[in-house]
C-alpha positions as CSV (number, residue, x, y, z in Angstrom):
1,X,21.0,100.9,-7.9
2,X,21.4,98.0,-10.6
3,X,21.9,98.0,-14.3
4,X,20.9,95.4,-16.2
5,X,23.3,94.7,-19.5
6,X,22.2,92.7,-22.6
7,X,24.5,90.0,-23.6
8,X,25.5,92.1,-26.6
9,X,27.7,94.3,-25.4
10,X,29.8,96.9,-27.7
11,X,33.4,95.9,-26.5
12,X,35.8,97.8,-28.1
13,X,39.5,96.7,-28.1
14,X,40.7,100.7,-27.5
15,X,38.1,100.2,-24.2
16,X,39.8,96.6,-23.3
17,X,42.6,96.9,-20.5
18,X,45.2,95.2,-20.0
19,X,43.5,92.6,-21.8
20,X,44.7,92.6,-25.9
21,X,41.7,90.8,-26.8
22,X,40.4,92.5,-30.2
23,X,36.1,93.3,-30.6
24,X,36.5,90.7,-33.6
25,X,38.0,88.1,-31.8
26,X,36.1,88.3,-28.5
27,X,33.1,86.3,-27.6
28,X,29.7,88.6,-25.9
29,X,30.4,89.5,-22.6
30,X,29.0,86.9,-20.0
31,X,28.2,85.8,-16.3
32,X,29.2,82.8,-14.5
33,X,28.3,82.7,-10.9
34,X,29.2,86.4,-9.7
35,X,32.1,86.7,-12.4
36,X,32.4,88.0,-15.8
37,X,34.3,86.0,-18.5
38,X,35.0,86.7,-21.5
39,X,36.1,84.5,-24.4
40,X,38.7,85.1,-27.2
41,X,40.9,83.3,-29.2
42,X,43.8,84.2,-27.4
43,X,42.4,82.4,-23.8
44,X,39.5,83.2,-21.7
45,X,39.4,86.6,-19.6
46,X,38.0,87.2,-16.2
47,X,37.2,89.4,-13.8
48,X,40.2,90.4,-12.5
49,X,41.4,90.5,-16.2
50,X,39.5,92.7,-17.1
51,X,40.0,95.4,-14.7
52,X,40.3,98.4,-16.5
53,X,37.7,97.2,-19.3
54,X,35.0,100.1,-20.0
55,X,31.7,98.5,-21.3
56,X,28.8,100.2,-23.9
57,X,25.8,99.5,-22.4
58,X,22.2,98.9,-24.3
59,X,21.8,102.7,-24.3
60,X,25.1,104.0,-24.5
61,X,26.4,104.2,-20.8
62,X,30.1,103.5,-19.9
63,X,30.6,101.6,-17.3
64,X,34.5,101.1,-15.8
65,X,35.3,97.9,-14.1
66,X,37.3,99.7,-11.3
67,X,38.7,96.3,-9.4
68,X,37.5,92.8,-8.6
69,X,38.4,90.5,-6.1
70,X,37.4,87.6,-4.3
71,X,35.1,87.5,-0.9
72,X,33.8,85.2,1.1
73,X,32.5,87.4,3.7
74,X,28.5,85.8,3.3
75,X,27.5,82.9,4.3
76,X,27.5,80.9,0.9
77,X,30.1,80.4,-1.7
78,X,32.9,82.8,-2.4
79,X,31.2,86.1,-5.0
80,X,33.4,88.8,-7.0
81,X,33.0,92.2,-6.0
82,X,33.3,94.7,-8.2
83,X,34.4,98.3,-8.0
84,X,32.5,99.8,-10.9
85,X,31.6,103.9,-12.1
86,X,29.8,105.3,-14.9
87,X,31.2,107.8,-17.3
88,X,29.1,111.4,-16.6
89,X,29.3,114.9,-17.5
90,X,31.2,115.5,-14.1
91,X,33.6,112.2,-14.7
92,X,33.6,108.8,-13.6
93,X,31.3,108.1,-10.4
94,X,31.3,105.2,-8.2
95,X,27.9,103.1,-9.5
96,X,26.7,101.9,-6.2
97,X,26.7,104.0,-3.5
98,X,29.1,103.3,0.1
99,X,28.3,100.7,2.1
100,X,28.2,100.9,5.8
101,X,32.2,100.1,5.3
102,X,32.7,102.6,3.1
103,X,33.5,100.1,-0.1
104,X,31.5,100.7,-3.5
105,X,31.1,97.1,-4.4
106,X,28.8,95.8,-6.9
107,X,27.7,92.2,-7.6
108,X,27.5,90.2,-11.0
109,X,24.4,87.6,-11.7
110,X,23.6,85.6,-14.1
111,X,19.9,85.9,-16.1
112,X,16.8,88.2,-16.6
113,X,15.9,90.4,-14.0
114,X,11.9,90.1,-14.7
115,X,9.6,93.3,-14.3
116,X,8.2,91.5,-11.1
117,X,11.5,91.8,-9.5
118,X,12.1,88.2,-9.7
119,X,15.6,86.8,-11.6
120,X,15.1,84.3,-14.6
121,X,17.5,81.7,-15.7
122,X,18.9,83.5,-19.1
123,X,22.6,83.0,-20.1
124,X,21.9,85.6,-22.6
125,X,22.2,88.4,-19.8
126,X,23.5,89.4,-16.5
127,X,22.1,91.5,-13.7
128,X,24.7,93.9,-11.6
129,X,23.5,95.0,-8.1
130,X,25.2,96.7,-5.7
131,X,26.2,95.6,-2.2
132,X,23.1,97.2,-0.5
133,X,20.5,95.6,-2.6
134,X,18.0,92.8,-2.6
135,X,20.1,90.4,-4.9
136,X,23.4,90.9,-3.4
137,X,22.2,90.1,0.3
138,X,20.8,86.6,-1.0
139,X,23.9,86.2,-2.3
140,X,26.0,86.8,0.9
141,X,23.0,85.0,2.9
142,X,23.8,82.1,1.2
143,X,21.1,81.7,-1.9
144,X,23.5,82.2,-4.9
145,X,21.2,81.5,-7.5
146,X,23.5,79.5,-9.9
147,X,24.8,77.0,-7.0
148,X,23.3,73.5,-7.7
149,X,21.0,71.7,-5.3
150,X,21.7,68.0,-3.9
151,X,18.1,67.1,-5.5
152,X,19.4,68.5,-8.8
153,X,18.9,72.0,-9.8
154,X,20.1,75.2,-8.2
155,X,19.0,77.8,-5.8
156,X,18.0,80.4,-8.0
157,X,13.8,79.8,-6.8
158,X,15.1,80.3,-3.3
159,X,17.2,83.2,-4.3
160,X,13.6,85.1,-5.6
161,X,12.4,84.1,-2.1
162,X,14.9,85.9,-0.6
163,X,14.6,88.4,-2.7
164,X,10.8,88.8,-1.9
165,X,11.5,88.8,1.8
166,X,14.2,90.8,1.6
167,X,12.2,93.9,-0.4
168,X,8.7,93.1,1.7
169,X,7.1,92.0,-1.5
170,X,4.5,90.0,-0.5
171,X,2.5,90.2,-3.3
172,X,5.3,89.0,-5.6
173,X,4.7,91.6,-8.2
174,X,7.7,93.7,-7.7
175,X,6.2,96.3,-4.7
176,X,8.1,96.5,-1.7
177,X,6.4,97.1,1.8
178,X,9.4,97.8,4.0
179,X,11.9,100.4,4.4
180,X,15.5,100.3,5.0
181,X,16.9,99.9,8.4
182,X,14.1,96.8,9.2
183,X,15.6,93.8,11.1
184,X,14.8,90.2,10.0
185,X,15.8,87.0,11.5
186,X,16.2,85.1,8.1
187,X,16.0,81.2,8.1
188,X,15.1,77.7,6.4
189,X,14.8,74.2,6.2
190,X,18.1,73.7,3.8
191,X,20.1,75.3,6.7
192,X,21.1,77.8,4.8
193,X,19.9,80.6,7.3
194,X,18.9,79.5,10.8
195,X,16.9,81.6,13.2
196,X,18.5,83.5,15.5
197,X,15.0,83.4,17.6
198,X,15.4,87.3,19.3
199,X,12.3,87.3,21.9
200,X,11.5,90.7,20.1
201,X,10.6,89.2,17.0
202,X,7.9,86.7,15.8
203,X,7.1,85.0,12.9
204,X,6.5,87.7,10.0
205,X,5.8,85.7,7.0
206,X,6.7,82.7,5.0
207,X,8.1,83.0,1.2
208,X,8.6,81.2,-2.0
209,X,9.4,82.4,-5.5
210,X,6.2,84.4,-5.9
211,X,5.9,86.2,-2.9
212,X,4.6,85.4,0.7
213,X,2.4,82.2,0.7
214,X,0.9,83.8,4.3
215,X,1.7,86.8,6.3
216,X,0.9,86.6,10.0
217,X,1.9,90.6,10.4
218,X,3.6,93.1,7.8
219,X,7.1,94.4,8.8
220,X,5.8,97.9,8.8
221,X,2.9,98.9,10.5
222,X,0.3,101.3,8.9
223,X,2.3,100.1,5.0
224,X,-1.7,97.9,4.7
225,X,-4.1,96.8,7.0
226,X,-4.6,93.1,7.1
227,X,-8.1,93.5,4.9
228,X,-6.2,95.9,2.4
229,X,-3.3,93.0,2.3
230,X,-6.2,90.5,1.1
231,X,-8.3,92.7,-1.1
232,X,-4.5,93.6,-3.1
233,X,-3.4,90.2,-3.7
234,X,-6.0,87.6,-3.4
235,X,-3.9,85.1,-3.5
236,X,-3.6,85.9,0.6
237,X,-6.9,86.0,1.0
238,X,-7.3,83.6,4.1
239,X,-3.7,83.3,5.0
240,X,-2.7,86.5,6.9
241,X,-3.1,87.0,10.8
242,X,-3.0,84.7,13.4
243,X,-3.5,81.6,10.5
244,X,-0.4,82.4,9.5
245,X,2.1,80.1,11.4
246,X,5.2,79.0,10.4
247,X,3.7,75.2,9.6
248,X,1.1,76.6,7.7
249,X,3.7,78.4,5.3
250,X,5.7,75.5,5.0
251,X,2.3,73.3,4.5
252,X,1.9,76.0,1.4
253,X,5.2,75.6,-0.4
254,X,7.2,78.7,1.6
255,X,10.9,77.4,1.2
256,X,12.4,80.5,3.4
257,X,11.0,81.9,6.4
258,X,11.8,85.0,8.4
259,X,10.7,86.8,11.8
260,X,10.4,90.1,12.8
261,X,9.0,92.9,15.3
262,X,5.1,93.0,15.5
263,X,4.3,96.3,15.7
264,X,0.9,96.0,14.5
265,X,-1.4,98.1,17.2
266,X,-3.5,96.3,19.3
């Protein structure tokens, strides 16, 4: 589950704890890497500041920022996880549900979720997603999308990739074509990821920010035929099957790769 919060916020100083900061002293509500900040005239509040905050929504949900600490459990940078719940009829409820460990935790990004699925550089908004979702995994996997580049810029177009692979959206349009419990050997040419190279998987597809640049099989079998695959997104017409090697993909801009089980009948 994610919500996505407009930079706006209503931030009450009754809803503020144990932070003093007053709604007409206090800056909007903002993201900087995976933390919140917050800027008054007394100092500059954070996420572990802020524990205890409650925050109006565009819409009117309450959301409770339950805890926040630092992890560096992934494989890039340090991120803040969050404990949040929402304010319902029954009480407060966790907002994400438990993770195979049992914790609730909840990611903060900075920009625009777009309606293709894809994140936007924005500092005008912040996206949260929970510890089982598509943009917290490319988080932990190492693509943070605000962490800068050596050639100048940051991740955040190999974050999307990841995000593509991750959901199966090979099209790039938002639709996924997996299911959860799918294994993927994740890797690319920044070293990021590096294949693990199980013989019971093969080279699935390569990805950049819009989607698969070439598909050699689809994760699931029986989601679309190879023809169907084409005749949806002609941008693949050509490029799925057996043309689809890992050179290829990189020869066509993919900038993260992954393998998986073939499954496809014979």
């Amino acid at each position: 589950m994610r919500l996505f919060a407009a930079f706006m916020l209503a931030f009450a100083a009754a809803l503020v704890a144990p932070a003093s900061a007053s709604a007409a002293e206090a800056s909007p509500l903002r993201a900087e890497g995976s933390e919140w900040v917050l800027q008054t005239a007394s100092g500059t509040l954070r996420s572990a500041d802020l524990v205890g905050a409650q925050l109006r929504l565009a819409g009117g949900a309450v959301l409770r920022i339950d805890s926040a600490r630092l992890t560096n459990d992934g494989a890039g940078p340090g991120w803040w996880a969050h404990e949040l719940s929402v304010q319902s009829a029954e009480g407060w409820q966790p907002l994400c549900a438990a993770h195979s460990d049992g914790t609730h935790y909840a990611v903060v990004l900075p920009g625009r979720e777009q309606a293709d699925g894809s994140l936007a550089d924005d500092p005008t908004r912040y996206a949260v997603s929970c510890t089982n979702g598509a943009l917290t995994k490319c988080v932990r996997m190492g693509y943070a999308p605000w962490s800068p580049k050596a050639e100048g810029g940051t991740l955040l177009p190999m974050f999307n990739a990841c995000v593509r692979m991750v959901r199966g959206d090979y099209g790039g349009g938002g639709v996924p074509f997996t299911e959860n419990g799918q294994k993927i050997d994740v890797y690319d040419d920044a070293g990021l990821q590096i294949a693990d190279m199980s013989p019971s998987q093969v080279f699935e597809a390569g990805w950049n920010e819009h989607g698969a640049v070439c598909v050699h099989h689809m994760r699931v079998a029986g989601k679309l035929a190879a023809g169907e695959l084409e005749a949806r997104f002609p941008q693949l017409r050509g490029r799925v099957g057996a043309v689809c090697t890992e050179a290829f993909a990189r020869a066509h801009g993919a900038t993260v790769f992954n393998r998986s089980a073939d499954t496809t009948p014979r």
